[in-house]
C-alpha positions in Angstrom: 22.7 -1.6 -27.4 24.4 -0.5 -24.7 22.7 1.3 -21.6 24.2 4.1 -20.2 24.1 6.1 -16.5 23.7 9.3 -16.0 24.6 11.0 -13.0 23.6 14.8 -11.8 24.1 17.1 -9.0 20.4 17.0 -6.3 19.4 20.3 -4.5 17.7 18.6 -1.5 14.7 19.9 -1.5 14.9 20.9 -5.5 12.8 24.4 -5.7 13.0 24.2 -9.7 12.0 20.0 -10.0 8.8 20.8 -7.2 7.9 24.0 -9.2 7.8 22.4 -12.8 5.7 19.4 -11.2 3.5 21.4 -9.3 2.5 23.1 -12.1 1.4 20.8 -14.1 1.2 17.1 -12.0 -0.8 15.5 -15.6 3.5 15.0 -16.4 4.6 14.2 -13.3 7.7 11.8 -12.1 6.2 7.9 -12.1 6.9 7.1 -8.1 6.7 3.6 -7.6 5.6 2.6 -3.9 5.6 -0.3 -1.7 3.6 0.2 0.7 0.2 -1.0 2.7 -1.9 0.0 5.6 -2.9 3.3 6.0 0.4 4.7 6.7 0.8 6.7 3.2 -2.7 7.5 2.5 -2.0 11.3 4.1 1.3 11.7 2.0 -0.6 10.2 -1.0 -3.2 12.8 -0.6 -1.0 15.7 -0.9 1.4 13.4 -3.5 -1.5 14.7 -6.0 -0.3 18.0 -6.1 2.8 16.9 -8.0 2.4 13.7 -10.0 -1.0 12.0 -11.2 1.3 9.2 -12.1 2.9 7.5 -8.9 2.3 3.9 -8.9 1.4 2.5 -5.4 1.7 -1.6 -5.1 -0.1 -2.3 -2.0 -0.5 -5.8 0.0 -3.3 -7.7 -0.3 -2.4 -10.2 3.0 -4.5 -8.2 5.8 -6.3 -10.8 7.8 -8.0 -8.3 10.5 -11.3 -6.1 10.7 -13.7 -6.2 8.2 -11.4 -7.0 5.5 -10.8 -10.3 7.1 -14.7 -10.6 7.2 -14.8 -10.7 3.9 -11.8 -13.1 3.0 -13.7 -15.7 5.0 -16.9 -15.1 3.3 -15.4 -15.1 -0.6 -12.0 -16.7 -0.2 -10.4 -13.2 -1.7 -7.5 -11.5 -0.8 -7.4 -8.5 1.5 -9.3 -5.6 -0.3 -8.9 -3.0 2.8 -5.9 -1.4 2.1 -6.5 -1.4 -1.9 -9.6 0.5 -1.0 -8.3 2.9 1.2 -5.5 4.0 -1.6 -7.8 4.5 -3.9 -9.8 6.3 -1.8 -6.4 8.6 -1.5 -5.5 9.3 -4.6 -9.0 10.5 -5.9 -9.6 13.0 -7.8 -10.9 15.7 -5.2 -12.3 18.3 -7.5 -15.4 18.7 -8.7 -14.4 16.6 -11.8 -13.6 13.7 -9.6 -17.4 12.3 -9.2 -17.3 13.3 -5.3 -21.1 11.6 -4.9 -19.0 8.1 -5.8 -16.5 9.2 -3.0 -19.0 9.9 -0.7 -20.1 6.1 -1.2 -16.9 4.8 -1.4 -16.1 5.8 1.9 -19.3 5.1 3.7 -19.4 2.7 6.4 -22.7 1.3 8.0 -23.3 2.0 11.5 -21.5 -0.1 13.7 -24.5 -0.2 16.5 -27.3 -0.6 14.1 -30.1 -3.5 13.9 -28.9 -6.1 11.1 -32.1 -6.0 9.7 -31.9 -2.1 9.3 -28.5 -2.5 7.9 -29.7 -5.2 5.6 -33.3 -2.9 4.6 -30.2 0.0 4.2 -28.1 -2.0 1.6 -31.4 -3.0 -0.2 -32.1 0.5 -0.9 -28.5 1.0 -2.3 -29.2 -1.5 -4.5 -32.6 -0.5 -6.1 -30.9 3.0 -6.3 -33.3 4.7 -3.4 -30.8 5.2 -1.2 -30.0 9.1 -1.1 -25.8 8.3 -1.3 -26.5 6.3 -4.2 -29.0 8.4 -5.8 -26.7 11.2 -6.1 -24.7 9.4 -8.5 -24.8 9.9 -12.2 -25.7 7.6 -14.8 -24.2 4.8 -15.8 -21.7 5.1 -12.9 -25.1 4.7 -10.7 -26.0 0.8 -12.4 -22.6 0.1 -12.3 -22.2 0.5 -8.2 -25.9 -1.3 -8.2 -24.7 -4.4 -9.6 -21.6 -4.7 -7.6 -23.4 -4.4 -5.1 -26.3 -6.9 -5.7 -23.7 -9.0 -6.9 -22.3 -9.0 -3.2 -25.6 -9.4 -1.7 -26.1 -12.4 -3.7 -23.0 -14.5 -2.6 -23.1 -13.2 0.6 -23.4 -15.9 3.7 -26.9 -15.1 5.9 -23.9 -14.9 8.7 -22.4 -11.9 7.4 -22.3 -9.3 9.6 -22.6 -5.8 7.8 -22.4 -3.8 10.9 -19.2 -1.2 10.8 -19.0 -2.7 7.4 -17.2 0.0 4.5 -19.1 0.2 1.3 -16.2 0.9 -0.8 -15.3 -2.9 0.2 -18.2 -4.6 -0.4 -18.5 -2.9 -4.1 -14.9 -4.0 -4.3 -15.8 -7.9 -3.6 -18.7 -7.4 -5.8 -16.9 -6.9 -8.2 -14.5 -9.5 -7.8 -17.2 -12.3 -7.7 -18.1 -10.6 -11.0 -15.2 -11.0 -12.4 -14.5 -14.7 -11.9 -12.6 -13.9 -8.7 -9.9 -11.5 -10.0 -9.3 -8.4 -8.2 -7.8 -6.0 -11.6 -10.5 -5.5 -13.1 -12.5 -4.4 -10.2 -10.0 -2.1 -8.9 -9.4 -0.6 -12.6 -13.2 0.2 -13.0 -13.0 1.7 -9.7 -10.0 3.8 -10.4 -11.8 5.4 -13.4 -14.9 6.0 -11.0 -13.8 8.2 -8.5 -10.6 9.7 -10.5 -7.9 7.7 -9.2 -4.8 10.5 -10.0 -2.2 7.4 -10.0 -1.9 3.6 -10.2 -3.3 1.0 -7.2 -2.2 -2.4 -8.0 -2.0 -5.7 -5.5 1.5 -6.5 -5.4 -0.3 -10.0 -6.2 -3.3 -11.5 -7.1 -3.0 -14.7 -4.7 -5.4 -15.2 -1.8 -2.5 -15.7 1.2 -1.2 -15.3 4.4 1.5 -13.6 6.3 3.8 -15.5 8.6 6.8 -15.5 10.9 8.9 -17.7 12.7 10.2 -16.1 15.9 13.9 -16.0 17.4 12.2 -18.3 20.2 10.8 -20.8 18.3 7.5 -19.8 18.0 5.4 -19.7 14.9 2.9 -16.2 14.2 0.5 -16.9 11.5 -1.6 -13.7 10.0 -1.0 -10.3 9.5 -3.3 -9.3 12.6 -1.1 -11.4 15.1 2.2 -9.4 13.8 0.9 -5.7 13.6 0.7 -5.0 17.9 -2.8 -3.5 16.8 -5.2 -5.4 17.2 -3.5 -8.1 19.6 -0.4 -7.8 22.1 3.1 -6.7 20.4 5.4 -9.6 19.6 7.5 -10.6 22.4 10.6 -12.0 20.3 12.1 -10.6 17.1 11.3 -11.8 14.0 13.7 -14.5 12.6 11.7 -15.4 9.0 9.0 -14.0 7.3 6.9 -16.0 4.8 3.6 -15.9 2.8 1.3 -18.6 4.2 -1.9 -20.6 2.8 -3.9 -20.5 5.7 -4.0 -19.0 9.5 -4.6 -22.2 11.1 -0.9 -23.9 10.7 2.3 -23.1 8.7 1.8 -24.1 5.3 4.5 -21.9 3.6 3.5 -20.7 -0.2 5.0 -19.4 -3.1 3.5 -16.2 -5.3 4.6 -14.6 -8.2 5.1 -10.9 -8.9 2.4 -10.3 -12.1 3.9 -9.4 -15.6 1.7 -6.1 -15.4 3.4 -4.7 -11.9 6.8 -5.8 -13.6 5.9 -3.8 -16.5 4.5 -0.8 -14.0 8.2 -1.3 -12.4 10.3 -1.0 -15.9 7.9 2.5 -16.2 9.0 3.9 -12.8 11.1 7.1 -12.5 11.9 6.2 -8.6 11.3 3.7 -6.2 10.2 4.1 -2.4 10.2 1.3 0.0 7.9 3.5 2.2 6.8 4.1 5.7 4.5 1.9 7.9 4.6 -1.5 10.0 7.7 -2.8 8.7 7.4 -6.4 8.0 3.2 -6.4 7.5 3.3 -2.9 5.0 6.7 -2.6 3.4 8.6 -6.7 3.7 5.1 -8.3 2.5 5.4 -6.6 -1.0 9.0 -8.0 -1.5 8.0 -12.0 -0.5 6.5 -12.9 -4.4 9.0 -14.0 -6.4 10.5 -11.8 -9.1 10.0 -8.3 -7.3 13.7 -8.2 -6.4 14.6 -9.5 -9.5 12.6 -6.3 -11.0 13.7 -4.2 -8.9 17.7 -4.5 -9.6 16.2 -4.7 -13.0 15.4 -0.7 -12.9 18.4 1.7 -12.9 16.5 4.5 -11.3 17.1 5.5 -7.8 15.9 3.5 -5.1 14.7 5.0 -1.9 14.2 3.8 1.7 12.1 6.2 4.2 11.9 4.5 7.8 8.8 4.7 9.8 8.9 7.1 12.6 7.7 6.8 16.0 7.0 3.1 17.4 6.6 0.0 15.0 5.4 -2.8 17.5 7.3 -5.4 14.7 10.4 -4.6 14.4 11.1 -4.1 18.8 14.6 -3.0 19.3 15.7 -3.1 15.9 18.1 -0.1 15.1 17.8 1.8 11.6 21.0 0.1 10.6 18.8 -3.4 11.1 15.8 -2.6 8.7 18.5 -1.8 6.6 19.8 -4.9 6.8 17.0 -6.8 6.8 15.4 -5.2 4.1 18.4 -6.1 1.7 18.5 -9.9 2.8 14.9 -10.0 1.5 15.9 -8.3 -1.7 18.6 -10.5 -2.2 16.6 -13.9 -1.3 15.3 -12.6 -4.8 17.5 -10.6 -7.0 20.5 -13.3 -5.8 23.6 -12.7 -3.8 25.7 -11.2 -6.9 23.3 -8.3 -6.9 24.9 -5.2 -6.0 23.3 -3.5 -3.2 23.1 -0.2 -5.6 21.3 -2.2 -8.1 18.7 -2.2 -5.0 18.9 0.4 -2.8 20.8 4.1 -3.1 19.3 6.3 -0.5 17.8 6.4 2.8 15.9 9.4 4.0 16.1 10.5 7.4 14.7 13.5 9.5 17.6 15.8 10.5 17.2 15.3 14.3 18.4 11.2 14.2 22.3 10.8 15.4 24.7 10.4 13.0 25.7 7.5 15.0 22.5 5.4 13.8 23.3 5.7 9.8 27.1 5.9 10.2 26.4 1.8 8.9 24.4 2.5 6.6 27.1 5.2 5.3 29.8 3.0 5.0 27.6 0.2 2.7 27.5 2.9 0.3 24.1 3.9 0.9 23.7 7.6 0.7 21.9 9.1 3.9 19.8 12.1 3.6 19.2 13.9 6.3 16.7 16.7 5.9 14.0 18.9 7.9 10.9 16.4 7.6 9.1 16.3 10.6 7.0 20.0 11.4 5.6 21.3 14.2 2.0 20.5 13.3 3.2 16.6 11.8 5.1 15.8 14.5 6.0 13.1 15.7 5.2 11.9 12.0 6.8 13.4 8.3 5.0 16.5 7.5 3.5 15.1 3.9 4.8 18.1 1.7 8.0 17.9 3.4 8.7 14.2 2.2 6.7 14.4 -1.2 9.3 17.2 -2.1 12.1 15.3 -1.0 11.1 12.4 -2.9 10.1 14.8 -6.5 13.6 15.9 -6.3 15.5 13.0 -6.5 14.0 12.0 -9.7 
């Protein structure tokens, strides 16, 4: 069997592609996402409107805030970010169980007593609690044992304050299942109406790390992101997962058969917007995911974060471009085309064409259209880049 490309002309944005979806997103385009963080959750919001089938393979390395709480306590992977996708891409309506969302995205009270907060979780799990009460049967047992399930392994040192309950049902669950994070993440999908697939980019419980252009060595993802500690003061010469957060013990992953199968299934593929190295370059470290990537002849899409990116310093579009292919590569092999892995980058009208004039002339096809509005500024306006993305496909 031979396969076969087809080519076609693309209206940019595409009035009759965004029509046909909108109207009916059950048959929508399959857009596969890398991505973590909260950077995509607004787009993903309004991504609903047009697909209920993007894909969204999210990194599972955070090692700050309460997720990082948590890690400590089970030895689990970051469940933060998973959570807050989900959370995304629920099903709104009426017909989406909005009592479970309401839980889901309940956090306790940051200045509260401990013992409150512990009396508070209590009623949650006897099912006297008024957010948990609300929910329908057998959804309702179901939260109750995830829950009691957490409360049971949990260390007398954990400290619930500020603590999200959508997380702690999440590591619940993941206790429950003999520490795998899939099946907690799929019963949770079908309890709030996930519109679209949330999947770890892997299932291993590591770090993220980088080796400086000055030497120095910056292990875990809260050290890299300029967030929650001072922005990195030398560019970033490696990037590698990690065992731990106490030395450099580099470690291998590999990209599960399922998100390899989800990636054969895709109908586009986005390396999307936030922190560059933490959100988007963590999801292309496992091994096989460049491989599967050159793998897909569908196109391939790149859209820059705007506005400043504490990791990536003085790095110039034509950089991330760069850099994001040398990671790809690492994987897919140095034969590999760069078509075979990336075909367009999406731009807001207003950058010079002086900084994708390199990116041009490696054959990557630059898109430049109106994405930034007066009320998303100095961020894409969410419609803006969901139709830009529909109508490629």
């Amino acid at each position: 069997m031979s396969e076969v490309t087809i080519t076609r002309a693309v209206r940019m944005p595409d009035p009759f592609r965004i029509e046909r979806f909108l109207s009916n997103p059950k048959l929508g385009p399959r857009l596969l996402f890398f991505s973590g963080g909260s950077a995509l959750n607004g787009v993903s919001q309004i991504l609903k409107r047009y697909t209920h089938n993007s894909i969204h393979l999210v990194t599972p390395f955070d090692s700050g805030g309460s997720s990082q709480g948590l890690r400590v306590a089970f030895d689990m992977p970051a469940i933060g970010d998973l959570r807050s996708r989900l959370m995304a891409l629920a099903d709104e309506t009426v017909l989406g169980h909005p009592d479970v969302f309401r839980l889901f995205t309940h956090r306790f009270a940051k200045s509260a007593m401990l013992e409150d907060l512990h009396n508070e979780l209590g009623a949650m799990i006897a099912g006297t609690h008024l957010l948990v009460g609300a929910i329908e049967q057998p959804m309702r047992t179901l939260i109750q044992n995830q829950l009691g399930m957490f409360r049971s392994a949990c260390p007398k040192t954990f400290d619930l304050r500020g603590a999200s309950i959508g997380n702690l049902i999440l590591a619940g669950g993941y206790i429950n299942q003999n520490q795998q994070i899939e099946p907690i993440i799929f019963l949770v999908s079908k309890l709030v109406g996930v519109q679209g697939t949330v999947r770890a980019v892997t299932d291993d419980n590591l770090h993220l790390g980088a080796e400086l252009a000055n030497g120095d060595e910056i292990i875990g993802q809260h050290l890299l992101t300029g967030k929650e500690h001072p922005a990195l003061t030398s560019p970033i010469k490696d990037f590698f997962l990690n065992h731990g957060l106490n030395r450099k013990d580099p470690a291998q992953s590999v990209f599960p058969e399922r998100n390899r199968t989800l990636m054969h299934s895709a109908d586009l593929i986005c390396y999307a917007p936030g922190s560059f190295y933490t959100s988007l370059m963590a999801n292309l470290l496992p091994e096989g995911v460049g491989q599967a990537i050159a793998e897909r002849t569908v196109p391939k899409v790149y859209v820059p974060s705007l506005g400043n990116d504490p990791e990536t310093g003085d790095m110039s579009l034509a950089d991330k471009v760069h850099t994001l292919l040398t990671y790809l590569h690492r994987d897919a092999g140095s034969g590999c085309r760069t078509e075979e892995l990336l075909n367009f980058v999406i731009v807001d009208k207003s950058v010079p064409d002086a900084q994708t004039a390199e990116i041009s002339a490696r054959g990557i096809t630059v898109l430049k259209l109106d994405l930034v509005s007066k009320t998303s500024s100095p961020y894409y306006d969410p419609v803006a880049l969901c139709e830009a993305l529909v109508s490629l496909v």
